[in-house]
C-alpha positions in Angstrom: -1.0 -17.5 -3.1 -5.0 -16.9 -2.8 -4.9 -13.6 -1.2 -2.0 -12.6 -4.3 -5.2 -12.8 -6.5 -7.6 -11.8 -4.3 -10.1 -9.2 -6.3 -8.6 -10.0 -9.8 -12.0 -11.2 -11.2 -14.0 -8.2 -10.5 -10.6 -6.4 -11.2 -10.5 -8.1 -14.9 -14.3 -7.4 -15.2 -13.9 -3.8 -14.7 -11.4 -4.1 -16.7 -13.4 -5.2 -19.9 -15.6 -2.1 -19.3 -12.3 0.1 -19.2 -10.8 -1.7 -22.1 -13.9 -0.5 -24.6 -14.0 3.1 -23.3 -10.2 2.9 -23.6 -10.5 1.5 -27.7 -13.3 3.3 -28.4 -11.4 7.1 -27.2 -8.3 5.6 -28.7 -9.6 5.2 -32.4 -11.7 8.5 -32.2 -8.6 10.8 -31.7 -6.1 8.2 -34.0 -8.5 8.2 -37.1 -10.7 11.4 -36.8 -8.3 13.8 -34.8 -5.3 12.6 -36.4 -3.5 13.0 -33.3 -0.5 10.7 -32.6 -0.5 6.9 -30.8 1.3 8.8 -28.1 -0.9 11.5 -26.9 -4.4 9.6 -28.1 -3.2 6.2 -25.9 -2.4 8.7 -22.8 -6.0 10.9 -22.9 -7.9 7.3 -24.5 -6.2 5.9 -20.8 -7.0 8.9 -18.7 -11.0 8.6 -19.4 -11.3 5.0 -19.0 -8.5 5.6 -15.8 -11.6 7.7 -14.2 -13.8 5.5 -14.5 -11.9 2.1 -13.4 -10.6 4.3 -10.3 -14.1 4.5 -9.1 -15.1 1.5 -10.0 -12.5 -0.8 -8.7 -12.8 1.2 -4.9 -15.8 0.3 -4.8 -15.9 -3.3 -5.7 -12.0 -4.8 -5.9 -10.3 -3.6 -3.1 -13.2 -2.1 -1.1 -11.5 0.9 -0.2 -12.2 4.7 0.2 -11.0 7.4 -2.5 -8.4 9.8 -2.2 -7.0 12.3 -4.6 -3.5 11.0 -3.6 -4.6 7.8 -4.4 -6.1 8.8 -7.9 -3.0 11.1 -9.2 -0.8 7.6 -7.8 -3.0 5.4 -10.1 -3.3 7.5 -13.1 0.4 9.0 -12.9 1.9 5.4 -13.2 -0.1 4.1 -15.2 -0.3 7.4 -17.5 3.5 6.9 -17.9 3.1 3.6 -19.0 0.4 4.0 -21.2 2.3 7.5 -22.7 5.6 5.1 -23.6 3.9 2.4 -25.5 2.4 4.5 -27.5 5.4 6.4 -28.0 7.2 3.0 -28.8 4.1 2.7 -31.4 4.6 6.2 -33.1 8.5 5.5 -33.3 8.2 1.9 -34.5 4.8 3.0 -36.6 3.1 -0.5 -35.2 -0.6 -0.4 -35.9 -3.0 1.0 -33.6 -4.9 -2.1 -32.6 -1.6 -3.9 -31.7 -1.0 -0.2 -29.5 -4.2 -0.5 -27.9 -4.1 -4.4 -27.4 -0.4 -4.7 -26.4 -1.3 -1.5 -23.5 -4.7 -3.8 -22.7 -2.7 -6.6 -21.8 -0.2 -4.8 -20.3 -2.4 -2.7 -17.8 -4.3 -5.5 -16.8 -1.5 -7.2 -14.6 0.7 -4.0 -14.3 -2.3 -1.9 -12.6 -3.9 -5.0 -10.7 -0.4 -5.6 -8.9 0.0 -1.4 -8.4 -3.2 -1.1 -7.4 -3.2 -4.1 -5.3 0.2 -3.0 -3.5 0.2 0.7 -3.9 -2.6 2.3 -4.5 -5.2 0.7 -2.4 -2.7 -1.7 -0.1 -4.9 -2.4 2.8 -5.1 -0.4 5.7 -5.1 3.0 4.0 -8.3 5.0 2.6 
């Protein structure tokens, strides 16, 4: 069961750092662009995606980077974070709840892909 886990703190720390880029991104193109949860949650994910990528080959799992590995990450996860922010726009939830709901949801969602997928051991 130890090895499941294995990374999640520094995972979850790099995670905080994502998590404000993310909000920060995500309020910015909601409020002053008035663009759409949708596409403001997807590009808000991208950015901080770019930087969590990096960071978490480095320091979680300790691995090498690949482009392959990078379009896997941000594909997934870009799908995920695209549909609950279209669930937001059709449901017209608030954008902290968007934001907070996608947090949540990213942080086990994209520990377990990247953990299993995206940087399983043994590939670089």
């Amino acid at each position: 069961m130890k090895a499941l886990w294995k990374g999640f703190f520094s995972y979850t720390m790099i995670g905080v750092a994502n998590t404000l880029i993310h909000w920060q991104i995500f309020f910015v193109l909601t409020t002053a662009a008035h663009l759409r949860q949708a596409a403001s949650n997807l590009a808000a994910f991208c950015v901080a995606a770019s930087f969590s990528f990096y960071a978490n080959a480095l320091y979680t799992f300790d691995t090498g980077l690949s482009v392959r590995q990078y379009l896997l990450f941000v594909g997934f996860m870009g799908v995920l974070s695209f549909g609950v922010g279209l669930f937001a726009d059709w449901w017209q939830i608030h954008g902290l709840l968007t934001v907070a709901s996608f947090s949540l949801l990213s942080l086990f969602c994209g520990f377990f892909f990247s953990r299993f997928v995206v940087f399983r051991e043994g590939e670089a």
